[in-house]
C-alpha positions in Angstrom: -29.8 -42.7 321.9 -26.5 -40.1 321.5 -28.1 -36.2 322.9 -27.5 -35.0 319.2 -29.9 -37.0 318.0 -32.7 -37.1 320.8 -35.0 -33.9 319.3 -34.7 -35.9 315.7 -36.0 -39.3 316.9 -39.0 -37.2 319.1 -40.0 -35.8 316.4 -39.9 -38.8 313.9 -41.7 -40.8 317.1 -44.4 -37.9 317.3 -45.0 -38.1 313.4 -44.9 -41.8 312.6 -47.6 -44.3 314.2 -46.7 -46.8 317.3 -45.2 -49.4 316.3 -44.6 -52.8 318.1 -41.9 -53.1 321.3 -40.2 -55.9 319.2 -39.7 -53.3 316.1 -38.2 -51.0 318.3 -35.7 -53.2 320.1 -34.7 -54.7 316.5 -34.1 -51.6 314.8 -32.0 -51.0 318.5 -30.0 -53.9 317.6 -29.6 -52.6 314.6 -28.4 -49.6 315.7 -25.4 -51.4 317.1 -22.8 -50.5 315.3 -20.5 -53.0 312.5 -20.2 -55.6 314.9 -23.4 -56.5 315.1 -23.9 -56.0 311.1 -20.5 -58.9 310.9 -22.8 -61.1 313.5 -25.6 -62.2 310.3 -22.3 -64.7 309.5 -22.3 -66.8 306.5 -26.2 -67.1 306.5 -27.2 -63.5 305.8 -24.3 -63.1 303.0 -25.2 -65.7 301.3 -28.8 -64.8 300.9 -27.7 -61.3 299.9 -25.5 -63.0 297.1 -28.4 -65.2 296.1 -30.7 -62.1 295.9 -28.4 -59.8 293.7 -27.5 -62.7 291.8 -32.0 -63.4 290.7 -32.7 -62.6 287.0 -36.0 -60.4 288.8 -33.7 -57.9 290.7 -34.3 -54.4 290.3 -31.6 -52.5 292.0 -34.4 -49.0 292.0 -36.8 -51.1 293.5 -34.2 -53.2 296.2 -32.5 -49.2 297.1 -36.4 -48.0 298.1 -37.4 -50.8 300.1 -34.4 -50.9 302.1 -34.4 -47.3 302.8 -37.8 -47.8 303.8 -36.7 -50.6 306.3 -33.4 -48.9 307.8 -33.5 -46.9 311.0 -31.0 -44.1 310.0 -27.7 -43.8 308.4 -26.2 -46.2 310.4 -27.8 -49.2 308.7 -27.6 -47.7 305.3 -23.3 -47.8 306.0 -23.8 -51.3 307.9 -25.4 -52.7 304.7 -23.1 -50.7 302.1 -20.3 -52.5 303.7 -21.9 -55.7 303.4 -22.7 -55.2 299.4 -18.4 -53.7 299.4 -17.3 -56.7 300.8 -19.1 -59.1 298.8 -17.9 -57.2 295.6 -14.8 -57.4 296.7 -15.0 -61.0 297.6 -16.0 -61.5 293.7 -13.4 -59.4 292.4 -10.9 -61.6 294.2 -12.9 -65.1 293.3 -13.0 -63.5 289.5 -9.7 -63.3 289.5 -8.5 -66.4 290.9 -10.7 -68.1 287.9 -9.2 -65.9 285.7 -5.7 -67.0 286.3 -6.5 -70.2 286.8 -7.8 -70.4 283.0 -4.8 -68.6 282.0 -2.4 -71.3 283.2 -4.7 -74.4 282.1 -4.8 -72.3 278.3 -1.5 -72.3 278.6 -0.7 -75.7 279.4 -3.4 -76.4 276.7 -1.5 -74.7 274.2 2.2 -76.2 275.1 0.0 -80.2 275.0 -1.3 -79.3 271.5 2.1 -77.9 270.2 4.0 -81.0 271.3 1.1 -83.2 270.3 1.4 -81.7 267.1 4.9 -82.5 266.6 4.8 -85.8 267.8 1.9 -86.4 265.0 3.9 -84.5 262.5 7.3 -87.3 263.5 4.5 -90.0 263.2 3.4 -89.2 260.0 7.1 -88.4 258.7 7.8 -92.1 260.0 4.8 -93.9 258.5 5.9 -92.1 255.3 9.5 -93.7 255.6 8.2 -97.3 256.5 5.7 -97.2 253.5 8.3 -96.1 251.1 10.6 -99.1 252.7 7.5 -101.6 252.2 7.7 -100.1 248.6 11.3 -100.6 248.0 11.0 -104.1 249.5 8.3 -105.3 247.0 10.2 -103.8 244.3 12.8 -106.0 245.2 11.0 -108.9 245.1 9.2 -108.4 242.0 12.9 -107.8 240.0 14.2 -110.9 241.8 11.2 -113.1 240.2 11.2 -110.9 237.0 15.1 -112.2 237.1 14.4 -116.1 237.8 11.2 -115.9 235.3 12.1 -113.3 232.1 8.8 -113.8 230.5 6.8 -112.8 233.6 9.1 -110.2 234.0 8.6 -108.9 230.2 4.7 -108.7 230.7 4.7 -107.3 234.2 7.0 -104.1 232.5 4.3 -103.9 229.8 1.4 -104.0 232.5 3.3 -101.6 235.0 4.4 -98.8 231.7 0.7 -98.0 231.7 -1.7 -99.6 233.8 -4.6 -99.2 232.1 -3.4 -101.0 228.9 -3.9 -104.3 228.7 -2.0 -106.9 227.0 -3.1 -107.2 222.8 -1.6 -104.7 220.6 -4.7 -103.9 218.9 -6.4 -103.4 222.0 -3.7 -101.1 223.6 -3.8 -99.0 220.2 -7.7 -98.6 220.7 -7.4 -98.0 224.4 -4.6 -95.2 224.0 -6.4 -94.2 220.9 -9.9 -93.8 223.3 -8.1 -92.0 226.5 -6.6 -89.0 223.8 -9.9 -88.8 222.6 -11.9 -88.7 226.0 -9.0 -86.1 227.4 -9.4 -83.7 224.3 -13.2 -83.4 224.5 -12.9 -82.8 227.9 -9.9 -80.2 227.7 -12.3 -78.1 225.3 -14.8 -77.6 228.2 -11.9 -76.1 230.0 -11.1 -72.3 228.9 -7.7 -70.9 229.3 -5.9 -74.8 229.6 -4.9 -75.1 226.0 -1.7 -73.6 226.2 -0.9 -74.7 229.5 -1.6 -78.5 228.4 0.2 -79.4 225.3 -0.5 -82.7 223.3 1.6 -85.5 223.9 1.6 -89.2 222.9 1.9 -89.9 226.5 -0.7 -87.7 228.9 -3.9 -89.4 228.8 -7.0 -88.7 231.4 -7.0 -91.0 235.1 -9.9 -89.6 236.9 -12.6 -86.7 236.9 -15.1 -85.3 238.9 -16.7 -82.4 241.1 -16.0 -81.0 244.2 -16.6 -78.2 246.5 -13.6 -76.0 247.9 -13.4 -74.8 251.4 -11.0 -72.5 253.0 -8.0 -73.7 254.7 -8.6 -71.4 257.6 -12.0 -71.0 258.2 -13.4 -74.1 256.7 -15.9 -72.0 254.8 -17.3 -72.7 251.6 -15.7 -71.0 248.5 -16.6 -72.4 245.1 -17.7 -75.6 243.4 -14.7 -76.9 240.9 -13.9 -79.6 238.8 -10.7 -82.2 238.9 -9.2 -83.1 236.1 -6.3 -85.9 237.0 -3.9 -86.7 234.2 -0.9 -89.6 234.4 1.6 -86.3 235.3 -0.8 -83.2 236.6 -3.7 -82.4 238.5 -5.9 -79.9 236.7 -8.3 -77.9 238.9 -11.1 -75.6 236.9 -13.9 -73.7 238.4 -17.7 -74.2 236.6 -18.8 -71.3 234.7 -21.7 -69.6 236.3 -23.7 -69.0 232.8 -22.6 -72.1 231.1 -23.8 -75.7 232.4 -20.6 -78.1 231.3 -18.3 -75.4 231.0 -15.2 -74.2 232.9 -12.7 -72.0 233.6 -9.1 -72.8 234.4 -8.0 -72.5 237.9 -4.4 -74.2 238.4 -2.4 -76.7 237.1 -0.3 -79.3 240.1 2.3 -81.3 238.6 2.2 -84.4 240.7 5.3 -84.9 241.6 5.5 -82.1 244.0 1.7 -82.7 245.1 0.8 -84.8 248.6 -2.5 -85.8 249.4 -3.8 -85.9 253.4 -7.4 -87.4 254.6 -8.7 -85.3 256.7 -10.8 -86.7 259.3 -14.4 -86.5 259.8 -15.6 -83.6 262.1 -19.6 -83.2 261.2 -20.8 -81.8 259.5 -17.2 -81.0 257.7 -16.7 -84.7 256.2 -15.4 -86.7 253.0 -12.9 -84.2 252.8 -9.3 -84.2 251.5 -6.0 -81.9 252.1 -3.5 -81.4 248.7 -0.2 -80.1 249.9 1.5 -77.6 247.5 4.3 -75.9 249.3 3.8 -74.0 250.0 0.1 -73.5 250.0 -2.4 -76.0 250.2 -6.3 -76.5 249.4 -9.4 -78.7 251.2 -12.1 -80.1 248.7 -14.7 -82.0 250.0 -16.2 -85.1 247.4 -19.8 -85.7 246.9 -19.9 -88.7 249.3 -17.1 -91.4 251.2 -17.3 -94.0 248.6 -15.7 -90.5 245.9 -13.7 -89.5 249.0 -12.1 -93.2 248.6 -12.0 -93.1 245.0 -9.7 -89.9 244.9 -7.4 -91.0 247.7 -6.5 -94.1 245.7 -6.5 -92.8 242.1 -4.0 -90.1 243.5 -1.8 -92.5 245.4 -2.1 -95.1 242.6 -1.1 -92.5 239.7 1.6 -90.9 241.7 3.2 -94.1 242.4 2.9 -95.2 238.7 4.4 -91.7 238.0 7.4 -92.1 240.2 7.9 -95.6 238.8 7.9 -94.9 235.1 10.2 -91.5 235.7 12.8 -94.2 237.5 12.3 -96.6 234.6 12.9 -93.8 231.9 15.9 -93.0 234.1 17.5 -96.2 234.1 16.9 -96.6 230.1 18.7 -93.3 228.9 21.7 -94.8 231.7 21.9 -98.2 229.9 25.2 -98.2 227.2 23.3 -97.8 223.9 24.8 -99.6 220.7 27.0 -98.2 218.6 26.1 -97.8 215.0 26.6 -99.6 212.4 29.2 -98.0 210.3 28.7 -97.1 206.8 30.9 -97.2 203.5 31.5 -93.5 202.5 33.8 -91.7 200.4 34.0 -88.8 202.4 37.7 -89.2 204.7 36.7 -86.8 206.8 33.5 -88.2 208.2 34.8 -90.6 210.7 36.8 -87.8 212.3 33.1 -86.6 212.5 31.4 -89.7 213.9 33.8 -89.7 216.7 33.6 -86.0 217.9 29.9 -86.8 218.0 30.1 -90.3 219.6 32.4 -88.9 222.3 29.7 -86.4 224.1 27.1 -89.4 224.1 29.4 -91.6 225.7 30.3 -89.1 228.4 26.0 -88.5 228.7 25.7 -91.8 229.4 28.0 -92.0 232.3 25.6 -89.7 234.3 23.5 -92.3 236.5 20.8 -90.9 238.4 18.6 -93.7 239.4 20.3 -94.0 242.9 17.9 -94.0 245.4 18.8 -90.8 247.6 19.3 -88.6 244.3 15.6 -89.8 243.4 14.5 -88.7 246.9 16.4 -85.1 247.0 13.3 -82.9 246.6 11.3 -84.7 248.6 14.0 -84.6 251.2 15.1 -81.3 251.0 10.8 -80.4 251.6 11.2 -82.0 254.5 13.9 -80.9 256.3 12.7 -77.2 255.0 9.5 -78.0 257.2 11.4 -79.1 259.6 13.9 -76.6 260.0 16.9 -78.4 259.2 18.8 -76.1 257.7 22.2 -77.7 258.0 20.6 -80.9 256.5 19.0 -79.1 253.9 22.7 -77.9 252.7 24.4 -81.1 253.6 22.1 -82.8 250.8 22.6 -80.0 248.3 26.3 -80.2 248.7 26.4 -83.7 248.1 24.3 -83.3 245.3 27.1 -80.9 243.8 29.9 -82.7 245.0 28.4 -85.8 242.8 27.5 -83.8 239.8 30.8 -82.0 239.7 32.5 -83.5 236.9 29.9 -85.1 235.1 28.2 -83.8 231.4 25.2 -81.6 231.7 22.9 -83.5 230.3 18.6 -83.1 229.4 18.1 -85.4 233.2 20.3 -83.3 235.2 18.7 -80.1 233.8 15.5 -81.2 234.9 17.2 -82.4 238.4 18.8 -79.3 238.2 15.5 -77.3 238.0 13.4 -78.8 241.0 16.4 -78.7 243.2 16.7 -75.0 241.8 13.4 -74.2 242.9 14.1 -75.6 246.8 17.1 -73.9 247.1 15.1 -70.7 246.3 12.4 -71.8 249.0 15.2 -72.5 251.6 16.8 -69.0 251.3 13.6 -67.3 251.2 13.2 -69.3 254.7 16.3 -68.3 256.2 16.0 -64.4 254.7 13.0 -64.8 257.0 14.8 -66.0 260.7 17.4 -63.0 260.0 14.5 -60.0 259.2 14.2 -57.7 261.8 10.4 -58.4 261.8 11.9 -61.9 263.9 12.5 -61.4 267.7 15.6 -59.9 268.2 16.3 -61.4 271.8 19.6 -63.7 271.9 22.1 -61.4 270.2 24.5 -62.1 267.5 24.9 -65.1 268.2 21.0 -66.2 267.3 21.9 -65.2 263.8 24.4 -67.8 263.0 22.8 -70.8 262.1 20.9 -68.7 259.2 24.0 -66.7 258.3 26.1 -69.9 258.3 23.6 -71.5 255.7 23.6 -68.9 253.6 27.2 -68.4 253.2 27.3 -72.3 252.3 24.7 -71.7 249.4 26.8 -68.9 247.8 24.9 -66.1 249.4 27.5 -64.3 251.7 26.5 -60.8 250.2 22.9 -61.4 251.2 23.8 -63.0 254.3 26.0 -60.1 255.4 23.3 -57.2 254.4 20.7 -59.4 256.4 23.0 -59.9 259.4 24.2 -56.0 259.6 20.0 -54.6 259.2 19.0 -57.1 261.8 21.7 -55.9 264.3 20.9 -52.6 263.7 17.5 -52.9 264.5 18.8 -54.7 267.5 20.9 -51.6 268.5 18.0 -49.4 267.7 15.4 -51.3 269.9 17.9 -51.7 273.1 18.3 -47.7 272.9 14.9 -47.1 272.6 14.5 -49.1 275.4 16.5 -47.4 278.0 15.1 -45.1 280.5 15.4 -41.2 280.3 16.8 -40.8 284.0 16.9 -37.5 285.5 20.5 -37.3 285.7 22.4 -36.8 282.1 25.3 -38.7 283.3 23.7 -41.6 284.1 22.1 -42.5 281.4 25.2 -41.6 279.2 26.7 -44.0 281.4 23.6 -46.9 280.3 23.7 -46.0 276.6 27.3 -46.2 276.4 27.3 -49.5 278.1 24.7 -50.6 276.1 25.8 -49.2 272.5 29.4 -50.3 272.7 28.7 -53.4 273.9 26.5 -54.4 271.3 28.6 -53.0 268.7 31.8 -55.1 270.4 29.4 -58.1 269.9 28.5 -57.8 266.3 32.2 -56.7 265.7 33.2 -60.3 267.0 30.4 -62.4 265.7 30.8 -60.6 262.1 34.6 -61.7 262.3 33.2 -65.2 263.1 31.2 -65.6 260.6 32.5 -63.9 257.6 36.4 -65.2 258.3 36.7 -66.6 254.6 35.0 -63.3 252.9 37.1 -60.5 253.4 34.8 -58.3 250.8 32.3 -58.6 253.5 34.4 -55.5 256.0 34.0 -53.1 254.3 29.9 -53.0 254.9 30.9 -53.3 258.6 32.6 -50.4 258.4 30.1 -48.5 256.3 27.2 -50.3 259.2 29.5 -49.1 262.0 29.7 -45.6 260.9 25.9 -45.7 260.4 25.3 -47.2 263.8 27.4 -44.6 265.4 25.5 -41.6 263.9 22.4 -43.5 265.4 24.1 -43.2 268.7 25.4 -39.8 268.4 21.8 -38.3 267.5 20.3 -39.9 270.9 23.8 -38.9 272.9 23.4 -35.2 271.4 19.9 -35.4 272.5 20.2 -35.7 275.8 23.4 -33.8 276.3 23.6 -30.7 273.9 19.7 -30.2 273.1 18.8 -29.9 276.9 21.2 -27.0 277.8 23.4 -28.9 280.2 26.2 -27.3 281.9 30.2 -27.5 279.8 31.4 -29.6 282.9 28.8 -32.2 282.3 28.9 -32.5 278.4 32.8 -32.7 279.2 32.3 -35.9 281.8 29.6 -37.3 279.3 32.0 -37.0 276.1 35.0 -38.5 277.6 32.4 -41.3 279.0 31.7 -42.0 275.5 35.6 -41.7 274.3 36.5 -44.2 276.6 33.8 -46.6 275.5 34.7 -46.2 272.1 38.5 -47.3 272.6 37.2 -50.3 273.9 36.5 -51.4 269.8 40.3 -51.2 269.7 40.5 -54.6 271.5 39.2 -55.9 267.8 41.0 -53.5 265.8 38.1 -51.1 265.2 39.3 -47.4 265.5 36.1 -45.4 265.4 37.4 -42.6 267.9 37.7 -39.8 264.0 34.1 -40.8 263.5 32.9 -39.5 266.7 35.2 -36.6 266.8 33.4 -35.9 263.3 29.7 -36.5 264.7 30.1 -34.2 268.1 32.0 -31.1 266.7 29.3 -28.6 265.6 27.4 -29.8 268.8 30.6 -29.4 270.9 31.4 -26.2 269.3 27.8 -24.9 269.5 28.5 -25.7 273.7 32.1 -23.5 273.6 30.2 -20.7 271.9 27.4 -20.5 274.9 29.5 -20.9 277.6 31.8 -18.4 276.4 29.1 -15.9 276.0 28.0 -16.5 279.3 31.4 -15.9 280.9 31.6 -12.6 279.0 28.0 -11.8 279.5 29.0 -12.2 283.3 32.4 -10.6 283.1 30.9 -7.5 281.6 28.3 -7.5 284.0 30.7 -7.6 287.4 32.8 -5.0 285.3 29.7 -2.6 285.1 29.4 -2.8 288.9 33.3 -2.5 289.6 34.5 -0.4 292.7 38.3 -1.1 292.7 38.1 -2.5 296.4 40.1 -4.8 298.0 38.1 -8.3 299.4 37.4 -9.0 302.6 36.8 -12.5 303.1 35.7 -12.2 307.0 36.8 -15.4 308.2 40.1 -17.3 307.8 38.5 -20.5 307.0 37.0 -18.6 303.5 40.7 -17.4 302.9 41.8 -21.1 303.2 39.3 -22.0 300.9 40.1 -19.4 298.1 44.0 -20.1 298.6 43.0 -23.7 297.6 40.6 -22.5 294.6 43.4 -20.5 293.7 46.3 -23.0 293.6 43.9 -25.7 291.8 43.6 -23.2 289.3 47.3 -23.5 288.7 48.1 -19.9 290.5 50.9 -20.9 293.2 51.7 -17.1 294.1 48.6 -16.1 295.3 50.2 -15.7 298.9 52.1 -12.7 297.6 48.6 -10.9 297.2 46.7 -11.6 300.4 47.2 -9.2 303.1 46.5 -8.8 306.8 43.7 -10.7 308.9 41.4 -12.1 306.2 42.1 -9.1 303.0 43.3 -10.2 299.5 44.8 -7.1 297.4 42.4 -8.0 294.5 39.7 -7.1 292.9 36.5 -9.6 293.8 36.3 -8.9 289.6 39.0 -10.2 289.0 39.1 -13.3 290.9 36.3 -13.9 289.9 37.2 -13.9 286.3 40.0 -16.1 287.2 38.6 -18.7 288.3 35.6 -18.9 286.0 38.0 -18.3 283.4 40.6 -21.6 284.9 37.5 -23.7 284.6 35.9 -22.8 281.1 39.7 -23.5 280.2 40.0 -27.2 282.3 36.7 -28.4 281.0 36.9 -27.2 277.5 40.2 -29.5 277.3 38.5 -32.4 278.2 36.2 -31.7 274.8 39.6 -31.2 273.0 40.6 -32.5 269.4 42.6 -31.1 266.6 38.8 -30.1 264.8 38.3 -27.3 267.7 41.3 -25.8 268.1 40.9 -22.5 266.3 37.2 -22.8 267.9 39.0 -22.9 272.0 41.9 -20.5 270.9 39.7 -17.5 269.9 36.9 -18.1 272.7 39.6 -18.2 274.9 41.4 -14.7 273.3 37.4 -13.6 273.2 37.0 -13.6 277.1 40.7 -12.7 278.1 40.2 -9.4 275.9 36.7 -8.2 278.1 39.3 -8.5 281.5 42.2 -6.5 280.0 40.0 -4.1 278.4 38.0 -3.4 281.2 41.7 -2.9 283.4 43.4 -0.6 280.6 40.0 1.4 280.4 39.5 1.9 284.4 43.9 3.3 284.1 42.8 5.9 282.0 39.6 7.1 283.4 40.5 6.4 287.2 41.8 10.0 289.0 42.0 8.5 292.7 46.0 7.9 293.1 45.4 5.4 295.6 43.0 3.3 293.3 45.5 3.8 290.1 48.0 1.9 292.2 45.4 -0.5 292.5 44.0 -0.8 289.3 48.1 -1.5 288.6 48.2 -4.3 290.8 45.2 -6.3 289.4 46.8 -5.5 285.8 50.0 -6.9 287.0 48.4 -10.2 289.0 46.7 -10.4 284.8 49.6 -10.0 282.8 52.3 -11.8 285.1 49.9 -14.3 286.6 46.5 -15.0 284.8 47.7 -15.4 281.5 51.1 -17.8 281.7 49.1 -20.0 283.6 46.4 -19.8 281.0 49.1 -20.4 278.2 50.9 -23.3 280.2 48.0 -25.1 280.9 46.7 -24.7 277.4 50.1 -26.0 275.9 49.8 -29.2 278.5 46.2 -29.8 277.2 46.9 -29.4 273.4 50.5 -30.4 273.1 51.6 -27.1 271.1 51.8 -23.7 272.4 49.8 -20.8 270.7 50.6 -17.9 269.5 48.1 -15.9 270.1 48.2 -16.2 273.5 52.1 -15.7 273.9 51.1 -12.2 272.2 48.5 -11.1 274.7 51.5 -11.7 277.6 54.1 -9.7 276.1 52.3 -7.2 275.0 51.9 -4.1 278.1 48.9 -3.2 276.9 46.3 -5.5 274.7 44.5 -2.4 272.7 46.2 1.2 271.5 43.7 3.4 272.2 43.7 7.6 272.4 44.7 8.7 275.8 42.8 11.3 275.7 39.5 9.2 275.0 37.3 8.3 278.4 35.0 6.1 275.9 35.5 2.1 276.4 36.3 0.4 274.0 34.6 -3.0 274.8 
């Protein structure tokens, strides 16, 4: 035992009763520090897992009866690093499972996706190969209607309408029955008389309940009743109050209607998918043998459907017989019959029974599903390219509308890829394939206001984006790079795309001058609203400048529009920084002794020469005197220099907009200096310092100021006035000698 603890353990020995010699060497063991706690192995973690891992344990009750069994703090730590480590151990085994799931739902979900395709292509191909089967039989049934015209004569009475059979008499009764049993049922139906006019043709196929689930959730929603006609599908819910009653729900023409088995999953079974586009609905039948039933009715009707609207086609294309004329006394009546003869004859050229015109809305659903937009436009051009010159006639209206209403579908798809609410990664160039479409189909208005709102939210996200960095010129430097280059981008894929459509430019323009006022709000942000000093809004505005001439490449010249954003905030920083020059000039003039400067060492006179001459003062040998002394005021150097530098960097802000605004701060802060030198002339008595009140005055007048004027002529290109007035003149205010008052 350590000495510390020896009185603790005598006492605990004197107080507790004797206990066994093999208790006290194992709680000695014990006692052995983490080595021997790591000696228990694999054994004694494992039955500490297999304990905390019982439904019976009580952590209150496992805490007190180890406390009870431990020998001191050092086999409370021993076994606290025990229960650490094997929490940790799980952590890292949880997370290893974790991941591991992660990659196998992953995989999971890239299996099903392509598995889901490949069944879609499957489906798509057993579609084609049936419709070929179709076609083929077809053939061969016109082939023997051909070699056998009787046969062929009752087949075309049997195929008009199936469910009429052969006797007159019998096919007047039977048509006669079917209007009756479809109008008895219709007046069950609220709300469907309207929607369902009468016609010699629309007779009743098939009826029956079924129950509604949701596409989604497969939960139950309502109990309805079918009503299939030879051209519809009429869907009506059952009155709650009213056994035999119904309400209408929706009306499916059957030509745009597909039906889909759905397979068995218990205890969802005899269920069926109908295809709208674009919705769709799940109804389950009262048992297989209905299930069956409504499959075949619905394929059987369609496909009588389909056939009759092809033979009805292929009568009004046939040449119809001219007729026969009639004796009249009227001369002018066969000028009459021919204007009226000539429009039919043209009607009947239109022939629309070829087999890719009868399968355009079918074709143009599919490769909407499938994303083929260029297809989807290659068939409606060679749908217009075909009806060009022909006669509008009562067929191609109708053709006209159903392709009317895919065309619609197609462009509300691809307004969808170019919405901003779409990812925005891939740049301009991920917006072409919808823009290109859309121009094809007439749209280029749409497709430019699409295009310009989903680069701007492009330009907006990539500048949210960037990183506030501590230094302002750095991140100028990012969002420079960034804005331009996006707008460069757009500028090029714009031109690109919109080539043919010149009226399309001038919203670019009107986008580009939007965009740029976007930028300038986040460049005025960081620059103006923060306070930072002239020379760095001077290195960040000609960062941006120089960025901006880069559009020039395309011959976009938006240099006047950011001259027009910045100037109130550049203005608003000429303003401040004048005030703090005078603030400070006035200050230093307040404490103003009129002595020369001592600069101690010649290396600090070297320096100041070289301040000096950058400033654009040459002669400022002729004013430094012995050792390390410079005839001048420390004011007035001081006002030179600060004065040389408000000037350089306020000429890298420069354009025609601010030159009144740099002429007058620059008159502004001259006026304190010279004031300050005219007042000390007339108030100061000492000889000696007159003389050198005189010099300083003349290093002004002779040196300050031409170099202020020269360089300001360089910067601007024109010299000013106002300034070439403040030289000549000997003195810059006429004020009463006699006067001691200052006049600043």
């Amino acid at each position: 035992l350590r000495p510390g603890r020896a009185s603790c353990c005598a006492q605990a020995r004197r107080a507790s009763p004797p206990r066994r010699r093999g208790e006290r060497s194992g709680r000695r063991r014990g006692r052995g520090g983490a080595a021997m706690a790591l000696s228990l192995g694999e054994g004694g973690g494992s039955r500490l897992r297999r304990q905390l891992e019982s439904g019976s344990f009580a952590a209150g009750e496992y805490v007190k009866q180890l406390s009870q069994q431990s020998d001191g703090d050092r086999d409370l730590q021993e076994h606290r690093q025990r229960i650490q480590a094997l929490s940790e151990e799980t952590a890292q085994s949880l997370k290893r499972n974790v991941y591991q799931n992660y990659r196998q739902f992953i995989e999971t979900a890239r299996e099903i996706s392509y598995l889901e395709s490949e069944m879609y292509q499957l489906s798509h191909i057993l579609t084609e190969q049936k419709g070929i089967m179709e076609a083929v039989t077809q053939a061969l049934l016109l082939q023997a209607d051909r070699d056998d015209p009787a046969l062929g004569a009752r087949r075309a009475a049997a195929a008009a309408d199936p469910f009429l059979p052969l006797s007159a008499k019998e096919a007047a009764a039977s048509e006669e029955g079917r209007q009756r049993t479809l109008t008895t049922l219709l007046e069950k139906v609220e709300g469907c008389r309207d929607l369902l006019p009468e016609s010699p043709g629309k007779y009743l196929v098939y009826n029956g309940d079924l129950v509604e689930y949701d596409a989604d959730h497969m939960a139950q929603i309502q109990r309805v009743h079918a009503f299939l006609m030879n051209d519809c599908l009429l869907v009506a819910t059952a009155l709650p109050n009213r056994r035999g009653a119904y309400r209408y729900d929706a009306l499916y023409p059957l030509d745009g209607l597909a039906v889909v088995n759905v397979k068995d999953n218990p205890p969802m079974k005899d269920m069926f998918k109908l295809l709208m586009f674009p919705e769709s609905r799940i109804f389950q039948a009262e048992n297989a043998k209905i299930k069956k039933e409504w499959l075949e009715v619905l394929e059987e009707t369609k496909r009588n459907r389909v056939l009759s609207e092809k033979r009805r086609l292929e009568q009004e294309a046939l040449p119809r017989p001219a007729p026969a004329p009639s004796e009249s006394t009227n001369p002018f009546e066969e000028d009459e019959d021919e204007e009226e003869e000539e429009p039919s004859a043209e009607e009947e050229v239109v022939d629309l029974s070829l087999e890719w015109i009868q399968e355009l809305p079918e074709d143009l659903d599919v490769c909407i599903a499938q994303r083929d937009f260029e297809g989807a436009v290659d068939l409606l051009d060679k749908l217009n390219e075909y009806l060009g010159d022909k006669p509008v006639s009562q067929p191609v209206k109708e053709l006209r509308a159903k392709v009317d209403e895919r065309v619609r579908q197609l462009t509300d798809v691809l307004v969808f890829e170019l919405s901003p609410d779409r990812s925005l990664r891939g740049g301009p160039r991920a917006t072409r394939r919808a823009v290109s479409q859309l121009i094809r189909l007439g749209q280029s208005t749409k497709a430019c206001e699409l295009f310009l709102k989903n680069r701007a939210a492009a330009v907006q996200t990539a500048i949210r984006q960037l990183r506030i960095e501590g230094a302002t010129l750095l991140y100028i430097h990012k969002l420079c790079h960034v804005f331009f280059t996006s707008l460069l981008e757009t500028a090029r894929e714009f031109e690109t795309d919109f080539a043919g459509n010149n009226g399309c430019y001038s919203a670019f323009v009107v986008w580009a001058r939007s965009s740029m006022r976007m930028f300038v709000d986040a460049f005025s942000k960081q620059v103006f609203d923060s306070k930072e000093s002239l020379s760095t809004a001077a290195e960040c505005v000609k960062v941006a400048k120089e960025h901006c001439k880069q559009l020039s490449e395309i011959g976009l010249d938006l240099t006047f529009i950011i001259h027009a954003l910045l100037v109130k905030d550049i203005k608003g920083a000429l303003q401040s920084y004048k005030d703090i020059i005078i603030e400070a000039t006035k200050h230093r003039n307040s404490e103003e002794m009129w002595r020369r400067m001592n600069l101690m060492t010649p290396e600090a006179l070297g320096k100041l020469r070289e301040e000096m001459r950058s400033c654009g003062v040459g002669n400022f040998d002729q004013y430094t005197g012995d050792d390390c002394w410079v005839n001048l005021s420390y004011t007035v150097v001081a006002f030179t220099k600060q004065t040389m530098a408000f000037l350089e960097e306020a000429l890298k802000l420069y354009f025609p907009e601010l030159h009144m605004v740099l002429l007058e701060s620059l008159v502004e802060i001259i006026l304190v200096a010279v004031q300050h030198v005219d007042y000390s002339l007339r108030c100061e008595q000492d000889p000696e310092k007159k003389a050198f009140i005189r010099q300083n005055a003349s290093f002004l007048y002779e040196t300050v100021l031409p170099v202020v004027e020269k360089r300001f002529e360089e910067g601007v290109g024109k010299p000013a006035k106002q300034l070439q007035d403040l030289r000549n003149a000997s003195r810059l205010m006429r004020v009463n000698p006699e006067s001691t008052t200052s006049v600043v």
